[in-house]
SESE-168432 format. One record per residue (C-alpha): x, y, z. Coordinates in nm, 4 decimals, padded with zeros to 6 digits, always signed. Example, Ala and Ser with C-alpha at 12.3 -4.5 7.8 and 13.67 -1.06 7.14 Angstrom:
+----------+----------+----------+
|       px |       py |       pz |
+----------+----------+----------+
| +01.2300 | -00.4500 | +00.7800 |
| +01.3670 | -00.1060 | +00.7140 |
+----------+----------+----------+
// end
This chain:
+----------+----------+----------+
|       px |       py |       pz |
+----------+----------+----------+
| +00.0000 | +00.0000 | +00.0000 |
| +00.1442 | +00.3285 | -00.1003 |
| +00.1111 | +00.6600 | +00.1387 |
| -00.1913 | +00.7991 | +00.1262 |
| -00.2837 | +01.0939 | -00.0165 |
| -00.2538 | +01.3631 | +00.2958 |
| +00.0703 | +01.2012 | +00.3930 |
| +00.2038 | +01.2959 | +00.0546 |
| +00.0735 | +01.6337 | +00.0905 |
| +00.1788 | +01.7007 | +00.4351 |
| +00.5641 | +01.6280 | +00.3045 |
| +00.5302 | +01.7938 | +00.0422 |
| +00.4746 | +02.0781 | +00.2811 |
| +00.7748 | +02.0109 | +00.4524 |
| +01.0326 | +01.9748 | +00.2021 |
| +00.8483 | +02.3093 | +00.0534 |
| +00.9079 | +02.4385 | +00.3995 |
| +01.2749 | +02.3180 | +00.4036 |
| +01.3643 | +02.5002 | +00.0877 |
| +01.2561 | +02.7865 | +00.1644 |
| +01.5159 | +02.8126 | +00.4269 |
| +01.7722 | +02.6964 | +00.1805 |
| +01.8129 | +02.2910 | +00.2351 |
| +01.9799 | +02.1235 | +00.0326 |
| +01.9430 | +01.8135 | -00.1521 |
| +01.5456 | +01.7486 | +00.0066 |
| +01.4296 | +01.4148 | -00.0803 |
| +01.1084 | +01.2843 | +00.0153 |
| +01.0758 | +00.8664 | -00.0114 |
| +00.7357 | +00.6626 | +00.0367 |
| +00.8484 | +00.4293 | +00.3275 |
| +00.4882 | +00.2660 | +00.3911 |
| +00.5878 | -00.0640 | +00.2500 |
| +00.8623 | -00.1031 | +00.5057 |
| +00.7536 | +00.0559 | +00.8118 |
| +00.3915 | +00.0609 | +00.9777 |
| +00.4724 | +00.3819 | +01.2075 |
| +00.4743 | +00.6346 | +00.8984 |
| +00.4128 | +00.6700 | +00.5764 |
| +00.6883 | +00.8971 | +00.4510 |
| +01.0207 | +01.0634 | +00.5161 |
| +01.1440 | +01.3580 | +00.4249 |
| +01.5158 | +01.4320 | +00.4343 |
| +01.7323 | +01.7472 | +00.4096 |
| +02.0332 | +01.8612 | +00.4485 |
| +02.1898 | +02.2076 | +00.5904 |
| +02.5663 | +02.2891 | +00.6195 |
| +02.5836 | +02.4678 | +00.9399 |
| +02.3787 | +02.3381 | +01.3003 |
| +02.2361 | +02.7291 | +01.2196 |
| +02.0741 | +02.6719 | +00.9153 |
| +01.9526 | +02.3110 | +01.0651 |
| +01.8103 | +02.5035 | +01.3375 |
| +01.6209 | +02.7515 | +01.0961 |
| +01.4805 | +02.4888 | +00.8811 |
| +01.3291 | +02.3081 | +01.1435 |
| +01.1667 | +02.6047 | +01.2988 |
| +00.9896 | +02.6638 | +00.9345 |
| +00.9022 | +02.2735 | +00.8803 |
| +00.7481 | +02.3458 | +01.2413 |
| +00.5791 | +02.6443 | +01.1658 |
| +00.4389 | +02.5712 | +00.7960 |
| +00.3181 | +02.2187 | +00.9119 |
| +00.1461 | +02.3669 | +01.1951 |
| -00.0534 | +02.6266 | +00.9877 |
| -00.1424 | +02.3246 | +00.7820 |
| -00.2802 | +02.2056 | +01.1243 |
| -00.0339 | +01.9424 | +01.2454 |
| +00.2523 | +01.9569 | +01.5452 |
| +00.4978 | +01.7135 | +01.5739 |
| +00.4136 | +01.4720 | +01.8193 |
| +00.7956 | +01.4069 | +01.8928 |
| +01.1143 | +01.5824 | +01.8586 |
| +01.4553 | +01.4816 | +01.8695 |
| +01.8154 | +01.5959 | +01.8400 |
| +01.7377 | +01.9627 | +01.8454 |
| +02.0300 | +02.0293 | +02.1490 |
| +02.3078 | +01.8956 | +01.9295 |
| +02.1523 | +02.0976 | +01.5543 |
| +02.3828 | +01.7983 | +01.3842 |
| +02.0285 | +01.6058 | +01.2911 |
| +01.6685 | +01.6723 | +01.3911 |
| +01.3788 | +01.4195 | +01.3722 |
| +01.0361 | +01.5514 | +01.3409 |
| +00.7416 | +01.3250 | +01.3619 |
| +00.4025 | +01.4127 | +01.2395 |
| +00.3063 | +01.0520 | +01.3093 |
| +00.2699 | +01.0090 | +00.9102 |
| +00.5380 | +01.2144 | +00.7956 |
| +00.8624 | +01.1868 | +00.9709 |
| +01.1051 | +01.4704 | +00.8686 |
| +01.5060 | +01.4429 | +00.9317 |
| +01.6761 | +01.7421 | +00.8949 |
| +02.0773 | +01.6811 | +00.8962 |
| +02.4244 | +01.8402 | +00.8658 |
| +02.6026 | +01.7647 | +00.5224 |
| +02.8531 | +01.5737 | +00.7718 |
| +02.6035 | +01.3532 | +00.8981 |
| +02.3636 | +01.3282 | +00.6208 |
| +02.6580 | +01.1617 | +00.4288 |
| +02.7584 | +00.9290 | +00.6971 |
| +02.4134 | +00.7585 | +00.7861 |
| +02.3462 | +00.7622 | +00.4359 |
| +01.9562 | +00.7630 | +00.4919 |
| +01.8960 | +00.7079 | +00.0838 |
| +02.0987 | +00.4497 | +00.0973 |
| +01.9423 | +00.2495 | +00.3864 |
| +01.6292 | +00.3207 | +00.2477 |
| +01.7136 | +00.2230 | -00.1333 |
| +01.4314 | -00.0161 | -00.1756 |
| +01.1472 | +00.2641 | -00.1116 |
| +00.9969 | +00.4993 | -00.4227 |
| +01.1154 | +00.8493 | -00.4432 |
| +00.8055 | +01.0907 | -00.4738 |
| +00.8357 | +01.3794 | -00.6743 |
| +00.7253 | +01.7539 | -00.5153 |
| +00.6016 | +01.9928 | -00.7375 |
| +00.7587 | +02.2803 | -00.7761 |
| +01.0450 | +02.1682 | -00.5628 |
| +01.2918 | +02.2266 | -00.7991 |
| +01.1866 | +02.5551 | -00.8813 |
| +01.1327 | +02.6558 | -00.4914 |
| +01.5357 | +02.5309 | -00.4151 |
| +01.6102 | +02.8027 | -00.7072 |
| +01.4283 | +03.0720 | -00.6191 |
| +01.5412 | +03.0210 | -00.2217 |
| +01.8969 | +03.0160 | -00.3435 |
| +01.8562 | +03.3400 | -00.5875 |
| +01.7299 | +03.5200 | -00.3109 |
| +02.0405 | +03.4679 | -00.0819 |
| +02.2644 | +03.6017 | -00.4075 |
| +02.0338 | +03.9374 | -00.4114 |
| +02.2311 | +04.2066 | -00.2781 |
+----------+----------+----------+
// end
């Protein structure tokens, strides 16, 4: 069974939320096949425990005016990698350092990738306006 429908909208409000605070490389994949706690993940990365910090705080924010709070929340202290659950939609936010050595694609290689509209184009724009003067 594949996620449903509002846990493919609620990440796609999180990665959406993610790049607009300039994460990098935001996947989301459709783990409902191999776990029976969630539905999806979504996972970005950040190069500074700053910019971690800020993400999360926007995932927070746009996912609660979509009417959801996370009902855990772990690794904030440390800003190296922060879990987010929204019970369907499990968000990891992660330093470049550590994104690369859990290698959370890679342990998760068997699940479907789902697309985001307008991801692409929301990474660009997020990036353009950090170049404005």
């Amino acid at each position: 069974m594949a996620a449903t429908a509002e846990a493919r909208d609620l990440a796609n409000v999180a990665a959406h939320a993610a790049a607009d605070k300039k994460a990098t490389d935001i996947v989301v994949l459709d783990v409902s096949e191999q776990l029976v706690i969630t539905d999806t993940f979504v996972i970005a990365s950040a190069p500074n425990e700053r910019q971690v910090a800020s993400i999360v705080d926007n995932v927070e924010e746009k996912m609660r005016k979509a009417g959801y709070k996370p009902v855990r929340r772990e690794g904030e202290r440390e800003g190296r990698w922060v879990l987010l659950d929204f019970v369907d939609v499990v968000v990891h936010i992660q330093h470049d350092e550590e994104r690369t050595f859990y290698g959370l694609e890679r342990l998760w290689k068997d699940c479907p990738q789902l697309e985001v509209d307008g991801l692409e184009e929301a990474v660009a724009r997020a990036a353009e306006e950090s170049d404005a003067p």
